[in-house]
PAZAPA-4460 file (N, C-alpha, C; in steps of 0.05 Angstrom, whole numbers, plus 32768, in hexadecimal, padded with zeros to 4 digits):
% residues 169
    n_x    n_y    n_z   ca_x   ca_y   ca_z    c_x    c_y    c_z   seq   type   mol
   7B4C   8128   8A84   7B45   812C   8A69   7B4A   8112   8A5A     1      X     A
   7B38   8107   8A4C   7B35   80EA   8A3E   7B3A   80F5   8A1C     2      X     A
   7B3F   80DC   8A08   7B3F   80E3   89F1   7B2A   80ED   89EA     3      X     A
   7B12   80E7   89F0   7AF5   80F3   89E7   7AFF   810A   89E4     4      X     A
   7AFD   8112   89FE   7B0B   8132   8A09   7B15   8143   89EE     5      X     A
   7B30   8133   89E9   7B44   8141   89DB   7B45   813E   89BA     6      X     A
   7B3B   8129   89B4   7B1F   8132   899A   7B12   8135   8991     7      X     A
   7B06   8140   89A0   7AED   814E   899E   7AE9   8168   898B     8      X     A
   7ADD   8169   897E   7AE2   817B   8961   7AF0   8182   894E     9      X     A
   7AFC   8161   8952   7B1A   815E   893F   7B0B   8158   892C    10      X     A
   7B0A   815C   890C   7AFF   8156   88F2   7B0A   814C   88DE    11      X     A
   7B10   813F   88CA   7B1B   8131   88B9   7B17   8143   88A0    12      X     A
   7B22   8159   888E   7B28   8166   887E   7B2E   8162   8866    13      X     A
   7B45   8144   8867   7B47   813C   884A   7B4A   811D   884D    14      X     A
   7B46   8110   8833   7B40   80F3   882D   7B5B   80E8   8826    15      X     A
   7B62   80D0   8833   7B77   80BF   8831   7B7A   80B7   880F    16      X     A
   7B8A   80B5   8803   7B82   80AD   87E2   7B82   808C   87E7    17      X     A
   7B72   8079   87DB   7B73   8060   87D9   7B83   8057   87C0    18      X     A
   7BA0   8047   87CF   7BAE   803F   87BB   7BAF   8018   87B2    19      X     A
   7BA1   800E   87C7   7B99   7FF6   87C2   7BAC   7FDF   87D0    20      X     A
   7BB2   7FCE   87C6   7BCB   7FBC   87CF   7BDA   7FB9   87BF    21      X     A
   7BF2   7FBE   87CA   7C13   7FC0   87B3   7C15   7FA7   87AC    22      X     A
   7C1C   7FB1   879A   7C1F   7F8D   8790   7C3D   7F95   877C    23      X     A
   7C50   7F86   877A   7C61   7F85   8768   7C6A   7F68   8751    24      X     A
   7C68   7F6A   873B   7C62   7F5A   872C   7C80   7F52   871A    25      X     A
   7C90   7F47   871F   7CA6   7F48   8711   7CAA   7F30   86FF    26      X     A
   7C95   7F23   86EF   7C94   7F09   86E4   7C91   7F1B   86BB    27      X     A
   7C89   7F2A   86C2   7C86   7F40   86A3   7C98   7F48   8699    28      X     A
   7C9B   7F3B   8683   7CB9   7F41   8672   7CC3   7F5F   8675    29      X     A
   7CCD   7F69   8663   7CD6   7F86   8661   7CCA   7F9A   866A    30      X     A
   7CD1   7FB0   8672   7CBD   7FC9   8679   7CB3   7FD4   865D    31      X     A
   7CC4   7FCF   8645   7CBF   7FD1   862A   7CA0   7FC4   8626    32      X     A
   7CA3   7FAD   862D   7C8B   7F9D   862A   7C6D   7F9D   863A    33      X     A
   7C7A   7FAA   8650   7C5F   7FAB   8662   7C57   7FC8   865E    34      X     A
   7C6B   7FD9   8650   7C5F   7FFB   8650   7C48   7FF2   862F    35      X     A
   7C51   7FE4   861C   7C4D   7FE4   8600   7C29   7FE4   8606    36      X     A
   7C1B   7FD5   8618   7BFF   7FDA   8612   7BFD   7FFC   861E    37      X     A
   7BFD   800C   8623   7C00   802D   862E   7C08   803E   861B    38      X     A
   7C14   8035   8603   7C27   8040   85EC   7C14   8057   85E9    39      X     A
   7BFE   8052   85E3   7BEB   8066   85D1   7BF0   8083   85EC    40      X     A
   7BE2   807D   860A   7BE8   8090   8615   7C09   809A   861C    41      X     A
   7C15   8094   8610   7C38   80A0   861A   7C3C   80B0   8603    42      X     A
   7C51   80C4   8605   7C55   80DF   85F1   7C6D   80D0   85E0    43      X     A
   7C7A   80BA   85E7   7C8B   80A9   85D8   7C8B   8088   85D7    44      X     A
   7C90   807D   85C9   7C95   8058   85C2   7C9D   8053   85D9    45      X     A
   7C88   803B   85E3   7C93   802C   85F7   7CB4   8025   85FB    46      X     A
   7CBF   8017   85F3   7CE1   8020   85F4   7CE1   802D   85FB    47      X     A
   7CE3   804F   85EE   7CED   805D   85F6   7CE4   806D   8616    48      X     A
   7CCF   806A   861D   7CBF   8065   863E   7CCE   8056   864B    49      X     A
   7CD3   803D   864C   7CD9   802E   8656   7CFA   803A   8658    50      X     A
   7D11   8042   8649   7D27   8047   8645   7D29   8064   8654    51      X     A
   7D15   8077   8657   7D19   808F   865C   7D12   8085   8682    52      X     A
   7CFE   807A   868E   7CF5   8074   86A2   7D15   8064   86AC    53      X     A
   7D23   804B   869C   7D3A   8044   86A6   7D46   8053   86AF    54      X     A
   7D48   806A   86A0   7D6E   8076   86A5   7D5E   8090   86B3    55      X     A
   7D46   80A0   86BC   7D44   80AF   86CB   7D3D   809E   86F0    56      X     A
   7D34   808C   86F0   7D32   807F   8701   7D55   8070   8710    57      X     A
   7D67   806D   86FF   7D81   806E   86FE   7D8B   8087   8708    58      X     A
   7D85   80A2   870A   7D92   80B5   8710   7D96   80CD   86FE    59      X     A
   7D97   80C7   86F0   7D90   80DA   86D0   7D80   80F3   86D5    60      X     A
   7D87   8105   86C8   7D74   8119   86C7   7D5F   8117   86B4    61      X     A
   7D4E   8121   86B1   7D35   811D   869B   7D4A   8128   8689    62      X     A
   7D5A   813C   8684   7D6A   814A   8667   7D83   812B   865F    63      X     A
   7D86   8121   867A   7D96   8115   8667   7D90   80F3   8669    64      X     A
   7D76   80F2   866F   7D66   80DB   8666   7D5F   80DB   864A    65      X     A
   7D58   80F2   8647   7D43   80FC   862D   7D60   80FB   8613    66      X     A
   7D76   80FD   861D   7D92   8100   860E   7D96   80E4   8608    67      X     A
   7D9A   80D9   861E   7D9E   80B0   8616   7D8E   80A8   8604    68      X     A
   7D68   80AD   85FE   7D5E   80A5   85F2   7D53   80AF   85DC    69      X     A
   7D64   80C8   85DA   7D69   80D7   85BD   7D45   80EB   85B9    70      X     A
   7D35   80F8   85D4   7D1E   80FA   85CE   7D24   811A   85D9    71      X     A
   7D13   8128   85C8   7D12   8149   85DA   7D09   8147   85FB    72      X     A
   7D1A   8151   860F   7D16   8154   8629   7CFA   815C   8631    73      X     A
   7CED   816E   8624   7CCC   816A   8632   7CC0   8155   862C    74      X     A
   7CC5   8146   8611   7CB8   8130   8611   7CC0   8116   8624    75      X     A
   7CDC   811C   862A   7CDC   810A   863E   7CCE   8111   8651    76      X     A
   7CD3   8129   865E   7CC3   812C   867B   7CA3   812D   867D    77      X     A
   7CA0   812B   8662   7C80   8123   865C   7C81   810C   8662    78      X     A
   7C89   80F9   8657   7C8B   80D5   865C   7C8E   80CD   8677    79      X     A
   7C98   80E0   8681   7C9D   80D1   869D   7C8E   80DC   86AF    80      X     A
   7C84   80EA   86AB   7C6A   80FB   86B1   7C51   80E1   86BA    81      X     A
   7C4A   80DE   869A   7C36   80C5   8696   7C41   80AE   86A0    82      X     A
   7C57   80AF   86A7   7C61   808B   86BC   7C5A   808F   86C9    83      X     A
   7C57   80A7   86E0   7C52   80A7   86F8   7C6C   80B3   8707    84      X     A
   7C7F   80BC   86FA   7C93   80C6   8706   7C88   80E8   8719    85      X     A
   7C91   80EE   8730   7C86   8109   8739   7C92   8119   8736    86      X     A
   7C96   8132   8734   7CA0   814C   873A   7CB2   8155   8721    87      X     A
   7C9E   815A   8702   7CAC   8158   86F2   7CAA   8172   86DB    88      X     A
   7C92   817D   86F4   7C8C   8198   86EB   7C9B   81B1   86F5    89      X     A
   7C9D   81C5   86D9   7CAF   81D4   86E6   7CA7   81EE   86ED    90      X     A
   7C94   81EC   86FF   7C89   8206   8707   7C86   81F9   871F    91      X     A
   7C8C   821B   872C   7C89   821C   8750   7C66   8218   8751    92      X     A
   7C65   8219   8774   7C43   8211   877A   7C35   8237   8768    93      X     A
   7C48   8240   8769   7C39   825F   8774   7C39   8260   874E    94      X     A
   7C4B   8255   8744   7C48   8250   8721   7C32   823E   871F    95      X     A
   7C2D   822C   872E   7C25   8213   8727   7BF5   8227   872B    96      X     A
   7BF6   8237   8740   7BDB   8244   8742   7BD6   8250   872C    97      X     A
   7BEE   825F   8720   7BE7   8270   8709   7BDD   8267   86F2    98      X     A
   7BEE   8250   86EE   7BE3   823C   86DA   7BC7   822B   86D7    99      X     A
   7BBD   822F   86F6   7BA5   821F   86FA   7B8C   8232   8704   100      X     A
   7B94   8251   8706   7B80   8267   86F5   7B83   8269   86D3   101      X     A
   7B9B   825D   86C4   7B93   8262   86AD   7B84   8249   869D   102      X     A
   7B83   8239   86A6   7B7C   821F   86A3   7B5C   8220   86A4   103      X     A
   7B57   8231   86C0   7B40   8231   86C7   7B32   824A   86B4   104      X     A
   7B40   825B   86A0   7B3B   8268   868E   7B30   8292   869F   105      X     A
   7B3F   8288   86BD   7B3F   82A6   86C8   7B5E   82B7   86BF   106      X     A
   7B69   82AA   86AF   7B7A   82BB   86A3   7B81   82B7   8683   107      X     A
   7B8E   82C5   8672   7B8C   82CA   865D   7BB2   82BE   865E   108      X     A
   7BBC   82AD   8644   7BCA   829F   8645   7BE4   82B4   864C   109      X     A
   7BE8   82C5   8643   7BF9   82D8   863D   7C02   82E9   8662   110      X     A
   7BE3   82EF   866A   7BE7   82F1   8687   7BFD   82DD   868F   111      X     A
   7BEF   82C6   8692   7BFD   82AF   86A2   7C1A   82A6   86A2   112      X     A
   7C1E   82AC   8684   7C41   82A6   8679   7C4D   82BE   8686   113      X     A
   7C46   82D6   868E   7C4D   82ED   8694   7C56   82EF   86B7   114      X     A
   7C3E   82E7   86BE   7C42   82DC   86DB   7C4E   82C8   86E5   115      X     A
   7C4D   82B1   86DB   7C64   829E   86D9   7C7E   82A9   86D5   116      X     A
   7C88   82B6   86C3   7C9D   82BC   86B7   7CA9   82A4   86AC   117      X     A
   7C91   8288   869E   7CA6   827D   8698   7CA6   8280   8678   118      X     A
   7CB5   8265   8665   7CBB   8265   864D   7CA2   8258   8641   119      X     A
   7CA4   8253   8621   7C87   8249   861D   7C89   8234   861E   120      X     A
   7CA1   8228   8623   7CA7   8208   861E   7C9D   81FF   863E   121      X     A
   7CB0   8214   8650   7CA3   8207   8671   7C80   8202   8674   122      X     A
   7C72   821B   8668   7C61   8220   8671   7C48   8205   8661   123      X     A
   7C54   8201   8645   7C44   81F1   863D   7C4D   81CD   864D   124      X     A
   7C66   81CC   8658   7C71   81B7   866C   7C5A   81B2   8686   125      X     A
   7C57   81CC   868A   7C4D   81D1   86A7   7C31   81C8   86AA   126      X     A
   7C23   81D5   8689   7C08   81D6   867F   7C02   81B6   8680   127      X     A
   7C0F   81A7   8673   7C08   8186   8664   7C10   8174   868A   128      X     A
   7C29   8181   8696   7C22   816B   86B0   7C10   8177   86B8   129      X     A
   7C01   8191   86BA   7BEA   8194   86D2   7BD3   8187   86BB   130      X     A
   7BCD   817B   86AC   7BB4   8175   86A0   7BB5   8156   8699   131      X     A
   7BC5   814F   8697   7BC4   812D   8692   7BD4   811C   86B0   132      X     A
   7BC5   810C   86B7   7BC9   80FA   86C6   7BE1   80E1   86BF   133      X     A
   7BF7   80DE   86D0   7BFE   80C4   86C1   7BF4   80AC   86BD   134      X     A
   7BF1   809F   86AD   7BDE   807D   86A1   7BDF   8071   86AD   135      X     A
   7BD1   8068   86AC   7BC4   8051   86C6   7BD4   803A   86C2   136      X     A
   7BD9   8034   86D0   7BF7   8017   86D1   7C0C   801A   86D1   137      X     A
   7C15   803A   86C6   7C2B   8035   86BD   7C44   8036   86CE   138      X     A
   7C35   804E   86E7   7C4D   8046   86FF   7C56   8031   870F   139      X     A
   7C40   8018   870A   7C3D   7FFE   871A   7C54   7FF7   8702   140      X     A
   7C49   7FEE   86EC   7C5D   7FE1   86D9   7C77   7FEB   86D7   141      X     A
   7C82   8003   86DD   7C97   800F   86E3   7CA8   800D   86FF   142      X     A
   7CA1   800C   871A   7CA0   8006   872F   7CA5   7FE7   8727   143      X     A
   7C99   7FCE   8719   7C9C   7FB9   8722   7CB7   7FAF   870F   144      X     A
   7CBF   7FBF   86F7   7CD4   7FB9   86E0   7CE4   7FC3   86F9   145      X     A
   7CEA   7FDB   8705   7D06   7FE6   870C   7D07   7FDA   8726   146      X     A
   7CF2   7FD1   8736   7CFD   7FCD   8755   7D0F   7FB9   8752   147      X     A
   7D24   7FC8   876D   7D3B   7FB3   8771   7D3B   7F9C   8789   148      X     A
   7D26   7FA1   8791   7D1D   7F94   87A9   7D15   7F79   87A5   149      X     A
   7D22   7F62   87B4   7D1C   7F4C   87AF   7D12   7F39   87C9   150      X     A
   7D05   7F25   87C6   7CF7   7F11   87DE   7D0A   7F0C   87E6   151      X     A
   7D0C   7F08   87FA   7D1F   7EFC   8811   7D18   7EE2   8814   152      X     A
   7D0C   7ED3   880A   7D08   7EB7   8809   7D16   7EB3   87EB   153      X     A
   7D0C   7EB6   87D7   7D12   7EB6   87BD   7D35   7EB6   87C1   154      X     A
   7D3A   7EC6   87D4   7D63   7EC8   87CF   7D68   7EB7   87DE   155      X     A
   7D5B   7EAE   87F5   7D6C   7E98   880A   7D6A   7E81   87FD   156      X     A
   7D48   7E80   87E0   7D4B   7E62   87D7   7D5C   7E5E   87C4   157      X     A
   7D62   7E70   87B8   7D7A   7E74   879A   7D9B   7E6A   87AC   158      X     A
   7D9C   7E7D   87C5   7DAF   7E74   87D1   7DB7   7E61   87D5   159      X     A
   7DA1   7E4B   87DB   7DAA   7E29   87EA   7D9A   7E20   87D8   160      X     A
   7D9C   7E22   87B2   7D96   7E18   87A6   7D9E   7E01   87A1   161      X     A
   7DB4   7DFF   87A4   7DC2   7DE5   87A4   7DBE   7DD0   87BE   162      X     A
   7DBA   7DD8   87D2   7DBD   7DC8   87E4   7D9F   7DC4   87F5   163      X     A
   7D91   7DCB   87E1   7D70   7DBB   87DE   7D69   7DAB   87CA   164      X     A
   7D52   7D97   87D1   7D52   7D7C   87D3   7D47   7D78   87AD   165      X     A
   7D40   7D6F   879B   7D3A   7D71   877C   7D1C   7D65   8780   166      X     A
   7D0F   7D82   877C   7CF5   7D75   877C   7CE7   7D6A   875E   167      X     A
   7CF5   7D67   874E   7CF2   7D5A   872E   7CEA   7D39   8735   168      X     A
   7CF7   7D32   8747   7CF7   7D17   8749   7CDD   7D0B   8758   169      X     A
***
C-alpha cells in the first residue's frame, strides 16, 4: 500500500486562515501613540487602551485592569476585545449558539437571556464580542509595544559595544 493508496478520498474541509508575514515593529513610540489613530473604533481613549492592554497583558484580570484605569469592567473587556485580546466572552459555546440563534433573529430576546441564564450585562458582553471584530492593527500594534523578545544580534552588539571599532570616524 503506497500513499496514493492511503489518501485516497482524503478531502480538505476547512481553509487555513491567511495571516501574512509577522513582522514586529518596535521603532513606534508609545502603544498610546500607535493605538491614537484606532481611537474612533475603541470603546475608550487611546491611553486608556493602551494602559488597560499593559496591565491585562501583565497578568491582571480584565476587573482589575479596568480598576487601575479607573473604567467600568465591560468596557474594559470591550477594549480588549477590539485589541485583539481572545477569550473575553463570557458565555459557554452552548451560550455562545443561543446567542447566535438570537442574533440570527430565531429567537426572541427574552427566550435567549432565559436559556442562557445569563445577566443583561453578560448577555449584552457576549452580544457586542460576537458582533464586532477586533480593529485592524490593533493586535499587531499591541503585540509589537508589549513583546519582550529581543534580536540576538541587537544584544550581542549593545554587549561589545564598547569593544567595537567607531564607525563616526
Amino acid at each position: 500500500m503506497g500513499l496514493a493508496d492511503i489518501a485516497e478520498g482524503v478531502t480538505v474541509t476547512t481553509e487555513q486562515r491567511e495571516r501574512g508575514v509577522a513582522s514586529v515593529d518596535r521603532t513606534g513610540g508609545s502603544l498610546a501613540d500607535q493605538l491614537a489613530a484606532l481611537e474612533g473604533d475603541l470603546p475608550v481613549p487611546s491611553s486608556e487602551a493602551a494602559a488597560l492592554a499593559e496591565a491585562y497583558a501583565g497578568g491582571a484580570s480584565v476587573g482589575d485592569a479596568a480598576d487601575e484605569v479607573g473604567v467600568p469592567a465591560t468596557t474594559a473587556a470591550k477594549a480588549l476585545h477590539r485589541l485583539g485580546f481572545e477569550g473575553l466572552s463570557p458565555f459557554s459555546p452552548l451560550q455562545r449558539d443561543v446567542l447566535a440563534d438570537w442574533l440570527a433573529a430565531e429567537l426572541s430576546r427574552a427566550d435567549a437571556l432565559e436559556l442562557t441564564g445569563a445577566s443583561d450585562r453578560e448577555f449584552a458582553l457576549a452580544a457586542f464580542v460576537a458582533t464586532h471584530d477586533p480593529v485592524e492593527g490593533a493586535a499587531e500594534a499591541v503585540d509589537g509595544a508589549l513583546s519582550t523578545s529581543r534580536d540576538a544580534m541587537v544584544e550581542k552588539r549593545d554587549a561589545l559595544g564598547a569593544t567595537l571599532p567607531d564607525r563616526d570616524g
